[in-house]
VOPAGU-2260 file (C-alpha; in pm, 1 decimal, decimal comma):
REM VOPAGU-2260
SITE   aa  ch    i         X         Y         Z
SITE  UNK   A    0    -269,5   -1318,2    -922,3
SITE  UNK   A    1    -423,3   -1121,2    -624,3
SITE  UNK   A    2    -850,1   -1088,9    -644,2
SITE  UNK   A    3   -1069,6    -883,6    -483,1
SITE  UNK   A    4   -1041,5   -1074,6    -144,3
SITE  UNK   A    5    -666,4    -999,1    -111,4
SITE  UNK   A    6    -664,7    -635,6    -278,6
SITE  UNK   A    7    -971,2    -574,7      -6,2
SITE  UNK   A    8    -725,2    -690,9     243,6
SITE  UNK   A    9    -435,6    -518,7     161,7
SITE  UNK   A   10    -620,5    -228,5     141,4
SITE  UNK   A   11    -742,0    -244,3     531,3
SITE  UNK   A   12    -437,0    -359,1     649,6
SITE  UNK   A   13    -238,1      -6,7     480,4
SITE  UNK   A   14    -496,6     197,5     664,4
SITE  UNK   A   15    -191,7     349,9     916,2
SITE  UNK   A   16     -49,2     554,4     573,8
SITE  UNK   A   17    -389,1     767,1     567,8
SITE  UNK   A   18    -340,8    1109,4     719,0
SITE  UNK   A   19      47,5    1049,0     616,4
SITE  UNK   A   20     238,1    1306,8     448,2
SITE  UNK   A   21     485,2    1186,8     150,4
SITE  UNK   A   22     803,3    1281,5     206,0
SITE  UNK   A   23     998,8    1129,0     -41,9
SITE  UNK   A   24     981,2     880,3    -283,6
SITE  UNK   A   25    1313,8     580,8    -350,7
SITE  UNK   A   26    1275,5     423,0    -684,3
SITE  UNK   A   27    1530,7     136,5    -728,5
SITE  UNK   A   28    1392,6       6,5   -1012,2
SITE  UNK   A   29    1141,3     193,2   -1310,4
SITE  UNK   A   30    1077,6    -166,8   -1469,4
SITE  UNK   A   31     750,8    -252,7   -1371,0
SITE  UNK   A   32     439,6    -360,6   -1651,2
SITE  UNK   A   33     446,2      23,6   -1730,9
SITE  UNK   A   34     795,0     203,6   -1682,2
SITE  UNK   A   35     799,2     379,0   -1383,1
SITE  UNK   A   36     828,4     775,3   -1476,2
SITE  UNK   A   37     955,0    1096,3   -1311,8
SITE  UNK   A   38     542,0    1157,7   -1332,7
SITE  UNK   A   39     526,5     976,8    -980,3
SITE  UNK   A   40     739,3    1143,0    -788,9
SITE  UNK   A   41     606,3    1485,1    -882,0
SITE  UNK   A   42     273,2    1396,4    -836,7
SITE  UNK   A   43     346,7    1208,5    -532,5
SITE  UNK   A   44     623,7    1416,1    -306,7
SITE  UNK   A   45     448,7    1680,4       0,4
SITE  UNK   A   46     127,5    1538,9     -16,4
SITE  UNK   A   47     -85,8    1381,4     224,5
SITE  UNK   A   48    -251,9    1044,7     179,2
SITE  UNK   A   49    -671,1    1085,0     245,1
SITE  UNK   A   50    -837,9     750,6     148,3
SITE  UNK   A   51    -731,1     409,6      58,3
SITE  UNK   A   52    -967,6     264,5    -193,4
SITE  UNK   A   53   -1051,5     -29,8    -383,1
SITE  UNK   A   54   -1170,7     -85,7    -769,3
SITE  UNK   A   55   -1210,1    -463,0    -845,0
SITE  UNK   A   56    -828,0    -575,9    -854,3
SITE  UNK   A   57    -651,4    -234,8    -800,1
SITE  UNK   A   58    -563,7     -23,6    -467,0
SITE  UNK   A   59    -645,2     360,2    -496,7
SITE  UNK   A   60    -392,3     586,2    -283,9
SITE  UNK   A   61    -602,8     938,1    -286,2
SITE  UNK   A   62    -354,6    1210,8    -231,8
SITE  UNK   A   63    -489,3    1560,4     -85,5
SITE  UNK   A   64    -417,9    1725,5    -432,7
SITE  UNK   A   65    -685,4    1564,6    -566,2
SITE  UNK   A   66    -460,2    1304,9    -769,9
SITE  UNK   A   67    -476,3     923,4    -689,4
SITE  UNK   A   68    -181,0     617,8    -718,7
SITE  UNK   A   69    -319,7     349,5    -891,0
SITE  UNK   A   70    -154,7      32,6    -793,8
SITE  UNK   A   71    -217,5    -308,8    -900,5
SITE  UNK   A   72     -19,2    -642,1    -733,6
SITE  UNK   A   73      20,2    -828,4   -1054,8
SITE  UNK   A   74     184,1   -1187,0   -1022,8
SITE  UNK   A   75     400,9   -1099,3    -683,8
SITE  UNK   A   76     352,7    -741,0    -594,6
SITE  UNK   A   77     305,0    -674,0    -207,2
SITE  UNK   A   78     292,0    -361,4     -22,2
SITE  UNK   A   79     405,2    -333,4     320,0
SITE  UNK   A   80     432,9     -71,9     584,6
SITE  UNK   A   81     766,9     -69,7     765,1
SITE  UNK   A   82    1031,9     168,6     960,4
SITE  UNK   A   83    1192,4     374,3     714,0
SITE  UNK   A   84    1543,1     243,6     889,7
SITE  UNK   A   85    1449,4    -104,6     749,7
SITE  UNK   A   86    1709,2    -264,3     504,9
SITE  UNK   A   87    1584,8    -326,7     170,0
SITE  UNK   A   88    1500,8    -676,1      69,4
SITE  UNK   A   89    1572,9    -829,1    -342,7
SITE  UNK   A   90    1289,6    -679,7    -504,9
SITE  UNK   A   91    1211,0    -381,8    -324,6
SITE  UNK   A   92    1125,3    -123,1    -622,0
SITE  UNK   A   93     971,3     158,9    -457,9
SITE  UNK   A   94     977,7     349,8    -118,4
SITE  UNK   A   95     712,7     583,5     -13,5
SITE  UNK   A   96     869,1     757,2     270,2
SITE  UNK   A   97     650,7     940,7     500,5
SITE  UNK   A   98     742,6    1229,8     736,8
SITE  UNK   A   99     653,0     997,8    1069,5
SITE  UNK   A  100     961,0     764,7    1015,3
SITE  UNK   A  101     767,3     515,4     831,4
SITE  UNK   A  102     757,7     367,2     460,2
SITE  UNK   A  103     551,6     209,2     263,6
SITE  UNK   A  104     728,5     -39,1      32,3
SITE  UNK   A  105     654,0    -217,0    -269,7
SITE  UNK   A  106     850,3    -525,8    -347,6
SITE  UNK   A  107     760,4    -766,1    -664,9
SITE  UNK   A  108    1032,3   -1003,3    -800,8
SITE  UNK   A  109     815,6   -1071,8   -1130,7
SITE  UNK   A  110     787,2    -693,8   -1214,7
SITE  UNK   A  111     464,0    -756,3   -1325,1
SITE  UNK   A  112     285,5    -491,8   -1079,4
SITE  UNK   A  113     200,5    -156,8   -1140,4
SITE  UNK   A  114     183,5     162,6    -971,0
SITE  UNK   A  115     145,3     528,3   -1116,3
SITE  UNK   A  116     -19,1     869,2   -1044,8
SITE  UNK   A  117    -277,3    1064,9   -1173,5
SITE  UNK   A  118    -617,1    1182,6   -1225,3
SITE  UNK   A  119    -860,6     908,3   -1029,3
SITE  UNK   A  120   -1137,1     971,5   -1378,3
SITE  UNK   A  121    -851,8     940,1   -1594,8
SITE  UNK   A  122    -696,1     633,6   -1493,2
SITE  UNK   A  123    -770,2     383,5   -1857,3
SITE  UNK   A  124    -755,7      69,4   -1665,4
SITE  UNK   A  125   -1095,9     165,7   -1442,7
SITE  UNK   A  126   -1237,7     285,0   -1763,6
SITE  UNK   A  127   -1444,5      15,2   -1871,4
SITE  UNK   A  128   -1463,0    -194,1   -1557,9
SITE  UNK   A  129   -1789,0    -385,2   -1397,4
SITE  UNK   A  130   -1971,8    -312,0   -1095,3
SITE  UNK   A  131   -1833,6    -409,3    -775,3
SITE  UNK   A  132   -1964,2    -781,0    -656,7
SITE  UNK   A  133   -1966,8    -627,9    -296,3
SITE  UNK   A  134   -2164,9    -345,9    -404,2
SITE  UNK   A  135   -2528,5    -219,0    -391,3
SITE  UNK   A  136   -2500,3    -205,7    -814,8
SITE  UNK   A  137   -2407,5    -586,4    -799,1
SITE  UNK   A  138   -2783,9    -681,4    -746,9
SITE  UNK   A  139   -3019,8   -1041,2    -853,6
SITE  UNK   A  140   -3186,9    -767,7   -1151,7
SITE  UNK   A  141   -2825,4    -687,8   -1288,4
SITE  UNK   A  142   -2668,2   -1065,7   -1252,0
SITE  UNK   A  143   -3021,6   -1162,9   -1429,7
SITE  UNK   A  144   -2925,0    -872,9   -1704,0
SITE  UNK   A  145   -2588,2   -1020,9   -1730,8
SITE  UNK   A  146   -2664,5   -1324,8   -1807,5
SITE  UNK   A  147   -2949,8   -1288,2   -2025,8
SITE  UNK   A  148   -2890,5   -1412,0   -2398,2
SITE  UNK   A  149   -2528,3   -1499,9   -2373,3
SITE  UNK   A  150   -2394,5   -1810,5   -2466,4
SITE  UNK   A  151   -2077,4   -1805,8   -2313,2
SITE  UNK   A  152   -1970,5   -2059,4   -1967,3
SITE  UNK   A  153   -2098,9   -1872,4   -1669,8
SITE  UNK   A  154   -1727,4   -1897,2   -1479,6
SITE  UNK   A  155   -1619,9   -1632,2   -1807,4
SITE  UNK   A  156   -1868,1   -1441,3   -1726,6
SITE  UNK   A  157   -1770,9   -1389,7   -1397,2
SITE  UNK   A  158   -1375,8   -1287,7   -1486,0
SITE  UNK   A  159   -1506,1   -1066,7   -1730,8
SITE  UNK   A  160   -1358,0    -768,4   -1533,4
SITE  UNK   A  161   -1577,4    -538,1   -1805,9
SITE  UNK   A  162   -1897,5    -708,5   -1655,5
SITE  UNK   A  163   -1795,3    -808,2   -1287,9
SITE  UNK   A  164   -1469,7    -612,4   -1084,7
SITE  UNK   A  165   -1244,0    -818,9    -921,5
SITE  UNK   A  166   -1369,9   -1208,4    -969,6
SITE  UNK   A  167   -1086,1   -1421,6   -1095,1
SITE  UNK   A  168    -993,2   -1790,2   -1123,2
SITE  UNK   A  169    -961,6   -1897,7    -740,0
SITE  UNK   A  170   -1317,4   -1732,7    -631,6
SITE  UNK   A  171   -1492,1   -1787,3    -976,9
SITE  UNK   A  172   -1453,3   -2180,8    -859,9
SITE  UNK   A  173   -1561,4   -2133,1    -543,8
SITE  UNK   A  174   -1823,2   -1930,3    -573,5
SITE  UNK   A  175   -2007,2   -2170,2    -851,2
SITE  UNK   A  176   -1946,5   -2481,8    -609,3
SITE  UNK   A  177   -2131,9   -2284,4    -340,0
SITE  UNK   A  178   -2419,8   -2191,5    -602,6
SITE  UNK   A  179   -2436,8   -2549,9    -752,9
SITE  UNK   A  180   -2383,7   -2471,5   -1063,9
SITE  UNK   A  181   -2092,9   -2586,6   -1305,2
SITE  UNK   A  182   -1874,6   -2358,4   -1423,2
SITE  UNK   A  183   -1960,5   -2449,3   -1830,2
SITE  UNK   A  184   -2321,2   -2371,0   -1791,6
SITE  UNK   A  185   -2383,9   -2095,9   -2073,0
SITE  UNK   A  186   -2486,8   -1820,7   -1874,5
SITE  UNK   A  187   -2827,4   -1764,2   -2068,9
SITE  UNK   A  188   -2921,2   -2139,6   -1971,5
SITE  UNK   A  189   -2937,2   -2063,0   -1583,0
SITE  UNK   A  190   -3279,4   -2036,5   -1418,4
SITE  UNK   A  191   -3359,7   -1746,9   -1205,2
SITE  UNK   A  192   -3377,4   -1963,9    -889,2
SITE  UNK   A  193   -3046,3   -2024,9    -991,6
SITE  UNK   A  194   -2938,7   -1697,6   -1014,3
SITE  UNK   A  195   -3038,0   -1593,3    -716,0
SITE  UNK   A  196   -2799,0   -1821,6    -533,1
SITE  UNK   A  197   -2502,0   -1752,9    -772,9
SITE  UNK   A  198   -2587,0   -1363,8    -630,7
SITE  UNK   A  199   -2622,0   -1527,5    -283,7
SITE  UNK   A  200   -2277,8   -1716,6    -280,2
SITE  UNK   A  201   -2081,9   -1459,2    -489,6
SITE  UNK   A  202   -2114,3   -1192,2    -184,3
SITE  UNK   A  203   -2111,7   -1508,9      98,3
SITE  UNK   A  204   -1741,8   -1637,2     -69,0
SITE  UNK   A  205   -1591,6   -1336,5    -118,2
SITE  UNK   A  206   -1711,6   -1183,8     209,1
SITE  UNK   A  207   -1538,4   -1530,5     396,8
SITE  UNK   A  208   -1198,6   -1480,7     170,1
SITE  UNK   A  209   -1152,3   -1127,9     300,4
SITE  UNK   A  210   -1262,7   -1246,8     668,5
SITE  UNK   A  211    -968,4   -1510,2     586,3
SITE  UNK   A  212    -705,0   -1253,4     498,0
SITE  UNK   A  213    -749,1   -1365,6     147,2
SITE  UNK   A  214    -570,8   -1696,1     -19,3
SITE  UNK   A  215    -169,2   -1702,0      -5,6
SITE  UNK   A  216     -79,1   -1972,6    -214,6
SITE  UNK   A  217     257,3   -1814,2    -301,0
SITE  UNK   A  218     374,2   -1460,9    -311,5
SITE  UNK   A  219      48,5   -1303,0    -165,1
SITE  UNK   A  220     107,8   -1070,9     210,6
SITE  UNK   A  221     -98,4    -831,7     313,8
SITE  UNK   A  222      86,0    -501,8     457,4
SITE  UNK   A  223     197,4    -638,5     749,0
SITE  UNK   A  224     320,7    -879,6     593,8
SITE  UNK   A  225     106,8   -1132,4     683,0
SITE  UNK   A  226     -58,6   -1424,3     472,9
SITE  UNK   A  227    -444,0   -1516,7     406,0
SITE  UNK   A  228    -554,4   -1828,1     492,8
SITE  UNK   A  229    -905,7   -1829,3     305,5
SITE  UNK   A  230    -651,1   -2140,5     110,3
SITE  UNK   A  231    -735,6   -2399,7     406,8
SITE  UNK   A  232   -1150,3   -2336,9     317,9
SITE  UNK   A  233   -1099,9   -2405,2     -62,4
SITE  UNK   A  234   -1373,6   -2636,3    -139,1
SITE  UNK   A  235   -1319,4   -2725,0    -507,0
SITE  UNK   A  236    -991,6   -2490,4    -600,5
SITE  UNK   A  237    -677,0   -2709,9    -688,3
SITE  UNK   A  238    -899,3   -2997,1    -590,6
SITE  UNK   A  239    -940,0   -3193,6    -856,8
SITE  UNK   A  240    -912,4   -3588,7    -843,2
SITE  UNK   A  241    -992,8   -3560,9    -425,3
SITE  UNK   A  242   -1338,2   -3647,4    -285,5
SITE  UNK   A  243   -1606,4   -3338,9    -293,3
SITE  UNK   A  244   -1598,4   -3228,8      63,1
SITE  UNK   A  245   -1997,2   -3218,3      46,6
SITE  UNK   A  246   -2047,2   -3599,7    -120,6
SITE  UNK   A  247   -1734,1   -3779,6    -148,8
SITE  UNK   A  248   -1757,6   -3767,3    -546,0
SITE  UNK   A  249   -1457,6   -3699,5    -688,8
SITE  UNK   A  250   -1382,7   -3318,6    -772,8
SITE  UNK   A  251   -1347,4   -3276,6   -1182,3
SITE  UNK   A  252   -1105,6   -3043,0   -1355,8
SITE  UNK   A  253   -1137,7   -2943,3   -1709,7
SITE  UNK   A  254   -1022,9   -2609,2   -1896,1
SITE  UNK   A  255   -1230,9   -2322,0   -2024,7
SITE  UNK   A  256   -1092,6   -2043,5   -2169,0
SITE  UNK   A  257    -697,2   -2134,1   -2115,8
SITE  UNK   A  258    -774,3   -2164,9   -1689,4
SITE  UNK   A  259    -826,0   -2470,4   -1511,5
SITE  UNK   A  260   -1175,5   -2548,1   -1360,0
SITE  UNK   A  261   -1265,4   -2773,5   -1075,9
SITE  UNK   A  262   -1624,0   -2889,4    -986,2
SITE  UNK   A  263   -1826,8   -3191,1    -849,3
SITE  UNK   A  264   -2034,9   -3356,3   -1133,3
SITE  UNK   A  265   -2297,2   -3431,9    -843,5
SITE  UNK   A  266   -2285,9   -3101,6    -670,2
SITE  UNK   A  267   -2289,9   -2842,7    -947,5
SITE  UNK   A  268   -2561,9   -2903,9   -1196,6
């Protein structure tokens, strides 16, 4: 499923839709994680796209009526911009068409994704979400609040979309390799030093990932259609029985929490 690093990406790469107008909008198929409704269309059709933001794991289309589309990729959701003359490919669900000749298309063969209009502030799924990890908020002091008295494996912490935005599996790995610090630590055991360069290598991975294009490791394009490569830099990810690329000791896996973890027993302490 698409993190921060490829939702930041697709997000830059759609930048040619702002200033569009909407001129119409092609739904071949309502089925998505929440039904598509007639809601979209209305609140969607004559206006003109302003902004293109992103919160955690979900893309923000601001519309000039004040209302937003909140999309998220979900197993195999991609949006890309093409000519509106394009044939359709399996799986395209939904066509923005915009009154320059282009379209902005969203195709996902697991209909897991999820796009719908609205009220940005009334939008449930930002309600109770973290600070951004690329943000000012996202700070030592708050990561040192975080932590503080909780028992559970610092790598839950950090998917805890209610306490961090837009960390999951793939970056939660990485990151703790580049801090040195295994991922079933209990967060209330780590020292501040420690801290510190959990802070330091959350912004240093996830700033390299979206440098990367983001990871493709199987449905994942950004809206040209293009793929990340951040997947050729993975350090511990999917690694697990091959030497540590820092020591040579072999790479661990083990499970927390239902997801797989990798780690070097010498590396991360």
């Amino acid at each position: 499923m698409p993190e921060l690093p490829e939702v930041e990406t697709v997000r830059r790469s759609l930048a040619p839709i702002v200033g569009q107008t909407i001129e119409a909008l092609d739904v071949r198929e309502r089925r998505l994680r929440r039904r598509v409704t007639s809601d979209l269309s209305k609140r969607t059709i004559g206006q003109r796209i302003i902004r293109l933001d992103r919160c955690g794991k979900y893309l923000l289309i601001h519309l000039s009526s004040g209302d937003a589309v909140l999309a998220h990729l979900g197993m195999s959701g991609t949006f890309t911009i093409v000519p509106v003359s394009t044939p359709l490919e399996p799986h395209d669900h939904l066509r923005f068409l915009f009154t320059n000749g282009s379209a902005l298309v969203f195709n996902d063969p697991r209909r897991f994704g999820l796009v719908l209009a609205g009220r940005p502030e009334a939008f449930e799924e930002l309600a109770h979400m973290g600070p951004d990890p690329l943000s000012n908020e996202f700070s030592p002091a708050l990561l040192r609040q975080m932590t503080r008295g909780r028992k559970r494996p610092v790598k839950n912490l950090l998917m805890d979309q209610r306490l961090v935005a837009g960390i999951g599996n793939i970056y939660a790995n990485e990151i703790l390799f580049e801090a040195g610090v295994r991922p079933s630590r209990q967060a209330r055991n780590l020292r501040l030093a420690e801290l510190d360069l959990l802070h330091t290598a959350t912004r240093r991975v996830l700033a390299e990932a979206i440098a990367t294009g983001g990871s493709s490791i199987s449905d994942y394009r950004d809206g040209s259609g293009q793929p990340g490569y951040f997947q050729l830099r993975f350090r511990v990810y999917d690694r697990g029985g091959q030497p540590c690329l820092n020591c040579a000791t072999l790479v661990r896996r083990a499970v927390h929490a239902g997801r797989s973890s990798f780690y070097c027993p010498k590396c991360q302490r």
